[in-house]
LUMFIMAR-163055 format. One record per residue (C-alpha): x, y, z; residue number from 1. Coordinates in steps of 0.02 Angstrom, whole numbers. Layout:
BEGIN
<nudren <X Y Z> NUM> ...
//
This chain:
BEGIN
<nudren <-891 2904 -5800> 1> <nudren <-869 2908 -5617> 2> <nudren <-699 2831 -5579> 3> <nudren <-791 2719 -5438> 4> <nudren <-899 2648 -5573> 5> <nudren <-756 2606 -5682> 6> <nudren <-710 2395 -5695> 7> <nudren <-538 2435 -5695> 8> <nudren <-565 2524 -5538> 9> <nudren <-677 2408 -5449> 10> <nudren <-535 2273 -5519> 11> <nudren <-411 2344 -5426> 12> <nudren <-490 2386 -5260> 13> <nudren <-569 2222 -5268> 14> <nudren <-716 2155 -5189> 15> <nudren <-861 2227 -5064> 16> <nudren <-815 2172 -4891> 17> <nudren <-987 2125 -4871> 18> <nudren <-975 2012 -5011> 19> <nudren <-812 1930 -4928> 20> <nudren <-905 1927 -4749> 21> <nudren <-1058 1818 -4834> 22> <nudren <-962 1709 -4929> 23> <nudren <-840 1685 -4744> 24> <nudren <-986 1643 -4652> 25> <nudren <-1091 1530 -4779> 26> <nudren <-937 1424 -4819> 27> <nudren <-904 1414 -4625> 28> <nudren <-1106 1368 -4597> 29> <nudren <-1123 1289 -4771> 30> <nudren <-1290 1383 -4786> 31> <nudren <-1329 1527 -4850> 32> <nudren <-1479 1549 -4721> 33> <nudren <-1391 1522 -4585> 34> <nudren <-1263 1649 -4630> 35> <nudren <-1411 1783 -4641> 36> <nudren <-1448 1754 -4473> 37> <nudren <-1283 1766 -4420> 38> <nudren <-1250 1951 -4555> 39> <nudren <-1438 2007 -4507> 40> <nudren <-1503 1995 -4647> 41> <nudren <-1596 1889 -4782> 42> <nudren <-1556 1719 -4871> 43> <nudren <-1580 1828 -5026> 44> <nudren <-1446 1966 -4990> 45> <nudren <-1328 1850 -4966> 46> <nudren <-1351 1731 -5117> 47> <nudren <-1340 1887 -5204> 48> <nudren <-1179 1941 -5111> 49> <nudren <-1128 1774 -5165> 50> <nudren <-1162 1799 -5342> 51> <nudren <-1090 1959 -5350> 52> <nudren <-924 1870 -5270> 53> <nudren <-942 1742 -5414> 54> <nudren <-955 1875 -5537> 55> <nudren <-813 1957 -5499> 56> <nudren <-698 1755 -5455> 57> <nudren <-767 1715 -5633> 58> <nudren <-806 1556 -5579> 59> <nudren <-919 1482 -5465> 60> <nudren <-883 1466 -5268> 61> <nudren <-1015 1367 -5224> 62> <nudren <-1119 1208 -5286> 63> <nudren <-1297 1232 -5267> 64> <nudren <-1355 1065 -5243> 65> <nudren <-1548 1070 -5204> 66> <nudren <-1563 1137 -5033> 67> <nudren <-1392 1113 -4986> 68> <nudren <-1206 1186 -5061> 69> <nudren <-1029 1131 -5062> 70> <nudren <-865 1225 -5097> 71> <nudren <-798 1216 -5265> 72> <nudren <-607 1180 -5286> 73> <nudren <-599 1391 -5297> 74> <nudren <-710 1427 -5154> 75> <nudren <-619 1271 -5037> 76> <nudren <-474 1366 -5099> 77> <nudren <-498 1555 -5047> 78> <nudren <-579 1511 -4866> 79> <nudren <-451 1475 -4742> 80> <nudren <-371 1630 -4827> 81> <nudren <-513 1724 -4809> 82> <nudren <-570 1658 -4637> 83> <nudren <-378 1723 -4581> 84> <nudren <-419 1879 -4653> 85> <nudren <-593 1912 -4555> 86> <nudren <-509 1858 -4386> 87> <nudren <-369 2004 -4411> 88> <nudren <-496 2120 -4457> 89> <nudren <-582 2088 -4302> 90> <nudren <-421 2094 -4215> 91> <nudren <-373 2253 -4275> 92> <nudren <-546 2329 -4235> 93> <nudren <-530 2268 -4051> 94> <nudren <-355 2347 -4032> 95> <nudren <-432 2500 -4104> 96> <nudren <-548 2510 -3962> 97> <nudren <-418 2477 -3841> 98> <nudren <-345 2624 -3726> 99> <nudren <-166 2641 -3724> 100> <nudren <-81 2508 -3595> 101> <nudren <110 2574 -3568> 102> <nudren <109 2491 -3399> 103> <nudren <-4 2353 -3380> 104> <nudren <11 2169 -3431> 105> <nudren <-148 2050 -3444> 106> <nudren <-79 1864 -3455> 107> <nudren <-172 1709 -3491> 108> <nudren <-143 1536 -3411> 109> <nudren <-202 1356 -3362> 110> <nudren <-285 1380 -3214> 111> <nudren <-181 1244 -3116> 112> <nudren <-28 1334 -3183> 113> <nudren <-88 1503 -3139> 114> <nudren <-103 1443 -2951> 115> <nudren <32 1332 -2938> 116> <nudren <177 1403 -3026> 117> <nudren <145 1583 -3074> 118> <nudren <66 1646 -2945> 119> <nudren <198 1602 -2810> 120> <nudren <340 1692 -2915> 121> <nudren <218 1859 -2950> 122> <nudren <306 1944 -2805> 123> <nudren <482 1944 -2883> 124> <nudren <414 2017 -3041> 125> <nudren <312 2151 -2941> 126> <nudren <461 2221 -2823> 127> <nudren <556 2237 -2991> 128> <nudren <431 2311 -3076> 129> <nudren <310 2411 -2933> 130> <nudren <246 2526 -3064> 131> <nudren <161 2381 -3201> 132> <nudren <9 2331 -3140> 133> <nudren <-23 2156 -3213> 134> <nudren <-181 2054 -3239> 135> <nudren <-193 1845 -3217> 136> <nudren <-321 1761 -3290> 137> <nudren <-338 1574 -3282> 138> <nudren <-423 1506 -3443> 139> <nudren <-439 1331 -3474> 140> <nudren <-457 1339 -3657> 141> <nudren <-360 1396 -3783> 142> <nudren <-351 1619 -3795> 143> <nudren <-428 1675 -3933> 144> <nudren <-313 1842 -3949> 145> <nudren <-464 1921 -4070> 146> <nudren <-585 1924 -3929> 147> <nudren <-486 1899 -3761> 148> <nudren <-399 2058 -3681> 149> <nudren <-253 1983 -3644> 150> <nudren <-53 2013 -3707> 151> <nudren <6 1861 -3699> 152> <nudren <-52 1668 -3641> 153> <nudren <64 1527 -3599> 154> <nudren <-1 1361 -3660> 155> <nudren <24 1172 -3638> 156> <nudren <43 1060 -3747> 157> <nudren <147 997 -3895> 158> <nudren <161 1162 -3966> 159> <nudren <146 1190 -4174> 160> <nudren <29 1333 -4125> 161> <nudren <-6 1444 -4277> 162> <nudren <-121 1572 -4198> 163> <nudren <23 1685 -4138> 164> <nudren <223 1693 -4090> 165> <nudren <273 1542 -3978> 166> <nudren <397 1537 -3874> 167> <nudren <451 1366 -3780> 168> <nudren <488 1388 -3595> 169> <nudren <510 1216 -3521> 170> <nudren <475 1041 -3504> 171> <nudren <374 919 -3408> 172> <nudren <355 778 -3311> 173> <nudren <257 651 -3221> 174> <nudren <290 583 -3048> 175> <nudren <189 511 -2913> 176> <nudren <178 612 -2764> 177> <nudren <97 620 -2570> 178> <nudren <117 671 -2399> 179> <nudren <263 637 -2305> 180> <nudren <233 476 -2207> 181> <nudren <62 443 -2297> 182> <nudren <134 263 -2354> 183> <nudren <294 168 -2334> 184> <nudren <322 168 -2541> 185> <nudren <461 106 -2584> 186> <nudren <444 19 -2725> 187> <nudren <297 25 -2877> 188> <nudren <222 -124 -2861> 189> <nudren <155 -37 -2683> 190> <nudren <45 102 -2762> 191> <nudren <-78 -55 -2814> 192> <nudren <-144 -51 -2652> 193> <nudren <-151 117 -2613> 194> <nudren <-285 255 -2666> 195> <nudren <-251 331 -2847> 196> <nudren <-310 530 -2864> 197> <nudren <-330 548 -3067> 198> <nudren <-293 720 -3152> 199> <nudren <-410 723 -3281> 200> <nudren <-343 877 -3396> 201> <nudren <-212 752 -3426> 202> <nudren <-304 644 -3521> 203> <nudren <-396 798 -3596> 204> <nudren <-227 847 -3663> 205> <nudren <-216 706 -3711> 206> <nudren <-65 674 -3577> 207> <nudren <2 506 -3517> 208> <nudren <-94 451 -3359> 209> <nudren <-81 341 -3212> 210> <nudren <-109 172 -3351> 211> <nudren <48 227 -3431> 212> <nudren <129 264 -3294> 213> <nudren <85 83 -3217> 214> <nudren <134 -18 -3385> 215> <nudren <310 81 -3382> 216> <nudren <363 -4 -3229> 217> <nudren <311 -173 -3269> 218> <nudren <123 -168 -3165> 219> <nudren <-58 -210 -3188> 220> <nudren <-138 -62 -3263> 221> <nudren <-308 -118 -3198> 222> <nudren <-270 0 -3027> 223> <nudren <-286 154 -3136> 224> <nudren <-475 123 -3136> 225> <nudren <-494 148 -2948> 226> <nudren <-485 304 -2864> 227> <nudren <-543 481 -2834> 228> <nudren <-534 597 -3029> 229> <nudren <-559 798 -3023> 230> <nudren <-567 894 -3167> 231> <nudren <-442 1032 -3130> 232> <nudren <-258 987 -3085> 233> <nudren <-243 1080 -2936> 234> <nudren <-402 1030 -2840> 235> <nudren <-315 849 -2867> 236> <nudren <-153 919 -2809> 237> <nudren <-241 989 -2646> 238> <nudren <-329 793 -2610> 239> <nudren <-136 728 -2614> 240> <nudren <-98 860 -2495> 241> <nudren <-247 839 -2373> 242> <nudren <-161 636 -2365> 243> <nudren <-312 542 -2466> 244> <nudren <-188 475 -2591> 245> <nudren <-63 466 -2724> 246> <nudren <-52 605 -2873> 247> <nudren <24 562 -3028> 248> <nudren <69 754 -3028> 249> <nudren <148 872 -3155> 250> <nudren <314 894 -3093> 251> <nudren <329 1094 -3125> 252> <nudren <157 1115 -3024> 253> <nudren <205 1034 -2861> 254> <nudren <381 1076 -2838> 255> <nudren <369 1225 -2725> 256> <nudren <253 1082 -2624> 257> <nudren <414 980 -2624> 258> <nudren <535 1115 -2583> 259> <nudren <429 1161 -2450> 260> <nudren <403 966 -2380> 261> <nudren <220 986 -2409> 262> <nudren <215 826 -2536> 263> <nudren <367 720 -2580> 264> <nudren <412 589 -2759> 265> <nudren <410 426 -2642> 266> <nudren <509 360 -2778> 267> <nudren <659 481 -2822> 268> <nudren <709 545 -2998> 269> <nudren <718 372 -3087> 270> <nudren <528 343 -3093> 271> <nudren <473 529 -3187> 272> <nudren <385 483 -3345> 273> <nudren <431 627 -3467> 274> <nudren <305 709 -3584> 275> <nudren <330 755 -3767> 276> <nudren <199 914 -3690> 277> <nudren <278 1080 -3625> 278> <nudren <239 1252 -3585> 279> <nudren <234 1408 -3697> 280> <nudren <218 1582 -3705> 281> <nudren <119 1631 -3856> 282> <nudren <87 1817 -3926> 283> <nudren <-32 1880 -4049> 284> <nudren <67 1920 -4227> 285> <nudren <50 2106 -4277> 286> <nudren <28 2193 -4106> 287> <nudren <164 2299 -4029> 288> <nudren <228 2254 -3886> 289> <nudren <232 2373 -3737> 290> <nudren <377 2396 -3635> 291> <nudren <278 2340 -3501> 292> <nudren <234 2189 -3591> 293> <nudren <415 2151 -3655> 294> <nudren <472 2159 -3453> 295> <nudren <362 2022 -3410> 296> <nudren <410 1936 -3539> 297> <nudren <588 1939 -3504> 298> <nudren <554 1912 -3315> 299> <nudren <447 1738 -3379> 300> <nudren <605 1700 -3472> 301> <nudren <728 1717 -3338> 302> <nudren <583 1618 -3219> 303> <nudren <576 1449 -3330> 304> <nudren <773 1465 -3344> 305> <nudren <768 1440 -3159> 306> <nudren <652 1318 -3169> 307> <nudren <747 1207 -3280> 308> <nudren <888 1189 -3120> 309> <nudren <910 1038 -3050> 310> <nudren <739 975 -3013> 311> <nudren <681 944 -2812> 312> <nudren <669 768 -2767> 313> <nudren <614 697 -2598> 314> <nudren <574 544 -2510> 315> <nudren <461 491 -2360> 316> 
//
């Protein structure tokens, strides 16, 4: 007998992968014929993938039900395992494919913080580091490290990310902000009459907006209806700098603005609204880390420690 063809054998290098690959993708579509269109191939080939699968479980996976299935306890059991499994193969074939990077560094970020923090800083890390030739891309989703070419991301949010290492850099806030001399603000109750702009990834987040803000200091929320919304934080940032109103702006993306007088907090440091979100760096699990890579990393580090000094204030 041919040792390939012995049970033991076949026991103990387990299952085909394309057995594993149709039973990933039915129990992800919860159809076996929409997992043949998705493998290539026919409803039949992958029932009997299935039943091979089954054969070797000893049990079944699935519940044929008519002309639709469900998971058994076994089969609900084995896919997040399993769909882990098929996104580190995939993974691992993409780095295959890869060339070798010893000196370049492809980062992932927000797009508002990507223009409004990182960017400004990129200078420091490139006279320290003139040979490293580093890549920004601004993403507004999450970074799917199987498919996107990038080394590392930096997220916000709440964190509890499992889909790589995290890393927490710093903390935010909310504050209202304008143009010098736009309004004499000087108390809350003032911004009821004046033009709201509305940051709407903050309530994609979910984040805090101007209601909560309002309610905090003791106002009629009904203001936070009114006024101009964008859909990216930093094209609202740019309306509070071209004067046509007040930004209920992430702290950490307008305080070069501040430092530089282009916007000011009307209000000082008593009226920030803290957020339980912040932002990290995040790195796939299981890829080596170039030197490169490790630099900018250390750089980012050193960056958000800086950050984290006392915060710029300002007043009109």
């Amino acid at each position: 007998m041919n040792a390939a063809d012995d049970p033991r054998f076949a026991e103990e290098r387990g299952p085909p992968l394309t057995a594993l690959r149709a039973f990933e993708s039915a129990a992800r579509h919860m159809s076996f014929a929409r997992a043949a269109e998705e493998l290539g191939v026919s409803p039949a080939a992958v029932s009997q993938h299935i039943q091979a699968l089954e054969a070797y479980a000893g049990q079944p996976l699935f519940r044929r039900l008519g002309r639709r299935i469900e998971l058994t306890d076994a089969g609900a059991a084995a896919r997040p395992l399993l769909s882990e499994a098929m996104s580190l193969t995939a993974q691992a074939a993409r780095v295959m494919r890869l060339p070798l990077r010893t000196s370049r560094v492809a980062v992932a970020a927000p797009p508002a913080f990507a223009q409004k923090w990182l960017a400004p800083r990129l200078a420091r890390f490139q006279r320290a580091h003139p040979d490293t030739d580093l890549w920004v891309s601004a993403e507004p989703g999450t970074v799917d490290f199987a498919l996107a070419d990038a080394d590392l991301a930096i997220r916000f949010g709440r964190g509890g990310y499992v889909d790589g290492h995290v890393e927490f850099l710093f903390s935010e806030t909310l504050a209202p902000a304008c143009v010098p001399g736009l309004l004499a603000l000087a108390e809350p109750a003032e911004l009821l009459g004046t033009s709201l702009l509305h940051d709407d990834t903050l309530e994609a987040d979910p984040c805090p907006g101007w209601a909560v803000w309002l309610a905090e200091h003791g106002l009629e929320t009904s203001a936070a209806r009114r006024g101009l919304r964008f859909n990216q934080a930093a094209l609202a940032i740019e309306a509070a700098m071209a004067g046509q109103g007040v930004i209920l702006a992430r702290s950490r993306l307008v305080e070069l603005d501040v430092a530089a007088g282009r916007l000011v907090f009307p209000f000082g440091e008593g009226r920030r609204l803290p957020l339980a979100h912040g932002y990290h760096m995040i790195w796939p699990r299981g890829r080596t880390l170039s030197p490169a890579v490790k630099a900018f990393m250390d750089w980012l580090r050193w960056e958000a420690a800086a950050a984290d000094a006392p915060d710029i204030g300002g007043g009109i």
